[in-house]
C-alpha positions as CSV (number, residue, x, y, z in Angstrom):
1,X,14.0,-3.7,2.9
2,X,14.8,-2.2,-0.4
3,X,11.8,0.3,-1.4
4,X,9.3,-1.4,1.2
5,X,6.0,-1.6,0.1
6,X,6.7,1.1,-2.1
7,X,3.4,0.6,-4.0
8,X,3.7,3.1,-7.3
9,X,0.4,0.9,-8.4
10,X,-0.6,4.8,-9.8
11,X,2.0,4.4,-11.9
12,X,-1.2,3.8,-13.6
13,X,-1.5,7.3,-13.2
14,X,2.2,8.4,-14.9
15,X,3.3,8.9,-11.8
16,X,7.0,8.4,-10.6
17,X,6.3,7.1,-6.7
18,X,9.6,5.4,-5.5
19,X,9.5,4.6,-1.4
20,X,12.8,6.4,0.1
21,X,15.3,4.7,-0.6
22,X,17.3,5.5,2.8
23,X,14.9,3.7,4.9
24,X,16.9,-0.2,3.9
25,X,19.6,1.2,5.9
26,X,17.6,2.3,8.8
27,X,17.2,-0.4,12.0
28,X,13.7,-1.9,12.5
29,X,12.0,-0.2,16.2
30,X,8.9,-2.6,16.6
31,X,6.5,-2.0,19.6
32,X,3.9,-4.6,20.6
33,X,2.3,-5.9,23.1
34,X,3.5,-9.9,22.9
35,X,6.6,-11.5,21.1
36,X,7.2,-15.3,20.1
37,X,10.3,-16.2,18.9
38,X,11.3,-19.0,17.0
39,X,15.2,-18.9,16.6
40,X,15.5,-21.7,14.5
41,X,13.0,-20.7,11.7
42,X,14.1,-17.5,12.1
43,X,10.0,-16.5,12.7
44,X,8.8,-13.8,15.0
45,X,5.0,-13.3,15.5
46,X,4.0,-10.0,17.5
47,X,0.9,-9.3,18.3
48,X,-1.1,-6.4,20.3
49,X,-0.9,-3.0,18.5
50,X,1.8,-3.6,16.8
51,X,3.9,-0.5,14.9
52,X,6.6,-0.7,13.2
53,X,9.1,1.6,12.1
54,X,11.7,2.0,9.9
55,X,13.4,5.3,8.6
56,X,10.0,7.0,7.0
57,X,8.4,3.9,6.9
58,X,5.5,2.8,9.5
59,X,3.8,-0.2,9.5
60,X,0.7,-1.2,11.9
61,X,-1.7,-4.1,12.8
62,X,-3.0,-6.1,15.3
63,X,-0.4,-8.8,13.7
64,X,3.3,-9.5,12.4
65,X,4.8,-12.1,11.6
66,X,8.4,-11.9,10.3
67,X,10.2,-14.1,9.2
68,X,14.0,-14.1,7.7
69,X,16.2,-16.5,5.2
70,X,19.4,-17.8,5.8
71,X,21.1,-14.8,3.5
72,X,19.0,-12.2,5.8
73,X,16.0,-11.4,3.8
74,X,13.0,-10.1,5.7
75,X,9.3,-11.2,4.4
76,X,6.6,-9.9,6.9
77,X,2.9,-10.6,6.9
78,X,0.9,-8.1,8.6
79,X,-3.2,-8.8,9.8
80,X,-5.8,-7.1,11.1
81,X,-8.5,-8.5,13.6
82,X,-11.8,-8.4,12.4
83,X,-13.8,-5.5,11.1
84,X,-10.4,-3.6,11.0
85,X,-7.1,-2.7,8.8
86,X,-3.4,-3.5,8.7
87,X,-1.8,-0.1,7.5
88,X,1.4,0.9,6.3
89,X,3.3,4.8,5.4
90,X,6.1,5.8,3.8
91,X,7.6,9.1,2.2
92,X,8.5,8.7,-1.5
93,X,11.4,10.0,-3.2
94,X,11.4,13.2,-5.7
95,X,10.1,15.7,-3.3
96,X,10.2,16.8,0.3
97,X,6.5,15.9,1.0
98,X,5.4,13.2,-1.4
99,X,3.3,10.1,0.6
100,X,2.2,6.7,-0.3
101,X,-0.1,5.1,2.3
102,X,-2.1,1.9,2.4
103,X,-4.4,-0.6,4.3
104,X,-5.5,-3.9,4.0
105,X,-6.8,-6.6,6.0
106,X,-4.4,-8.4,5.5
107,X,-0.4,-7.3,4.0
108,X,2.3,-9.0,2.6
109,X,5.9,-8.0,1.9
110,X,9.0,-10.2,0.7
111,X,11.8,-8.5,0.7
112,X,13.8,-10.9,-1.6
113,X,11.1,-10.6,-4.7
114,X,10.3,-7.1,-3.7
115,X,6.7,-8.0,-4.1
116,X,4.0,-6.3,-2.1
117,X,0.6,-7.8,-2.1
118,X,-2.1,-6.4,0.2
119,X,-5.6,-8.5,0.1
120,X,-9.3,-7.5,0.9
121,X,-10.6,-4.0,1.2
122,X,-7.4,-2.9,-0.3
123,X,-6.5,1.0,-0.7
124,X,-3.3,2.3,-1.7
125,X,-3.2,6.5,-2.0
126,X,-0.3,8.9,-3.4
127,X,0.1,11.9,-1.5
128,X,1.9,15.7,-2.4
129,X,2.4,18.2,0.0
130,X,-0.8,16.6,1.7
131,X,-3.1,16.6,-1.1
132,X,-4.4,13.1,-2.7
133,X,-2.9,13.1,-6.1
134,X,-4.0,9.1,-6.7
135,X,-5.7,6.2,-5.0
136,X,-6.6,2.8,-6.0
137,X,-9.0,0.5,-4.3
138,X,-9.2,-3.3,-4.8
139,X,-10.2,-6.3,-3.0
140,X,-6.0,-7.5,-4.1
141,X,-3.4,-5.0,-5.0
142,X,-0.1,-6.3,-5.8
143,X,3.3,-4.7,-6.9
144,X,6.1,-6.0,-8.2
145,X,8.6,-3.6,-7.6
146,X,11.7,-5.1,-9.9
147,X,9.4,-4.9,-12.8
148,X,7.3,-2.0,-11.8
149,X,4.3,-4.0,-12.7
150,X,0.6,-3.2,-11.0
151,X,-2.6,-5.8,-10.8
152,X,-5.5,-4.9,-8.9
153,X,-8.2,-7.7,-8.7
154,X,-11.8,-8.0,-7.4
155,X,-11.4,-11.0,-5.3
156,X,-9.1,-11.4,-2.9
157,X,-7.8,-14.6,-4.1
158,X,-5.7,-12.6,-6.6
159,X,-8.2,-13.4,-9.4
160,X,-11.0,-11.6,-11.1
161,X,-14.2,-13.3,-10.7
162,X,-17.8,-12.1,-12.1
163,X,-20.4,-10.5,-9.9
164,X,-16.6,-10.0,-7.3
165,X,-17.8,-6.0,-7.7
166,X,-15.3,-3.4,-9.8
167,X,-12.2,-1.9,-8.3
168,X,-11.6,2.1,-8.4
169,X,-8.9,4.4,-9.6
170,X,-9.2,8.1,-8.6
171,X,-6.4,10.4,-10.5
172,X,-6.5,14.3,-8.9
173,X,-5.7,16.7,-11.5
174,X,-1.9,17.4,-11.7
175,X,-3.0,21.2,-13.0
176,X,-5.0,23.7,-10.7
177,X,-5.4,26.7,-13.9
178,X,-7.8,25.9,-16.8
179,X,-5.1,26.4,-21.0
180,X,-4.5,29.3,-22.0
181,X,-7.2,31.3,-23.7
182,X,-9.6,28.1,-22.7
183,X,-12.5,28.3,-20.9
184,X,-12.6,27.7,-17.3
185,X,-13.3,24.0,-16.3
186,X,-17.0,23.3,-15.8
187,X,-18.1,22.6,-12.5
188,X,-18.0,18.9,-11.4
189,X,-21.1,17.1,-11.4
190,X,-22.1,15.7,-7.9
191,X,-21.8,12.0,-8.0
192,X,-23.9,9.2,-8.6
193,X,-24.9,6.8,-6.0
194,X,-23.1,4.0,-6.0
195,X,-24.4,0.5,-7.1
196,X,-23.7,-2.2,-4.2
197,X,-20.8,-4.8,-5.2
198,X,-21.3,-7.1,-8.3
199,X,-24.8,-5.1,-9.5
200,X,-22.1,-2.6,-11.5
């Protein structure tokens, strides 16, 4: 699965966050609970604590479903039960400890578009050498990763809709020392409370 769910959504940031590449050679190792198989549809649900793995990559939820095409693309949708999150890891390429992590109620993946969409209380994070460098939060995220193009939304739906509430980007400074003959940074102000969804 060619740079699964390799969400670099914070390209919004500038950043370059490519899923390993090595992991569309790897073999599938999927544990659950319960397994349906449809041979002729080519569908598999799986259900009960399901994990996934793949090379770097692991996926979880309560859910899968997996389905694959006649030329042997894989598209998998993964769900949570209620009151909880389908979640999903992966190292990135460019460095021996860059992350990108996600969860979503609910999680989509087509491996023949290379689209990733993930849908209601949807938050995808960048991590270096364990440290959050980016994070977006959304009730849709999607990534198109041929096109390397981002949309976060405030409905679910895929659409943005007024009084939906605003999505988030957090972007952690990339530099840790304050310019050259500058003064040091000023101390962060604490935060503001934040207004409940659709009153922003």
């Amino acid at each position: 699965m060619k740079k699964y769910l390799a969400v670099a959504i914070l390209s919004l940031a500038s950043l370059s966050a490519w899923a390993e590449r090595a992991d569309s050679l790897k073999q599938a190792i999927i544990k659950f609970d319960t397994l349906d198989v449809d041979e002729v549809n080519q569908t598999r649900i799986l259900t009960g604590n399901v994990v996934l793995t793949r090379g770097t990559l692991t996926l979880k939820s309560d859910k899968a479903v997996l389905k694959e095409s006649p030329e042997g693309y894989m598209s998998v949708v993964l769900t949570a039960n209620a009151g909880k999150t389908a979640s999903f890891r992966q190292k990135r390429d460019g460095g021996p400890d860059l992350w990108v992590e996600g969860q979503a109620e609910r999680i989509e993946y087509d491996e023949r578009t290379e689209i990733v969409k993930l849908f209601s209380n949807a938050i995808v994070r960048q991590l270096e050498n364990g440290r959050l460098s980016s994070e977006v939060d959304g009730a849709f995220i999607s990534y198109d990763n041929r096109t390397e193009v981002a949309n976060v939304r405030n409905d679910a739906s895929g659409q943005t809709k007024p009084g939906q509430g605003r999505n988030t980007l957090i972007i952690a400074p990339r530099r840790t020392t304050a310019p050259a003959g500058g003064a040091a940074p000023a101390a962060p102000a604490a935060p503001a409370a934040a207004a409940p969804a659709g009153k922003q």
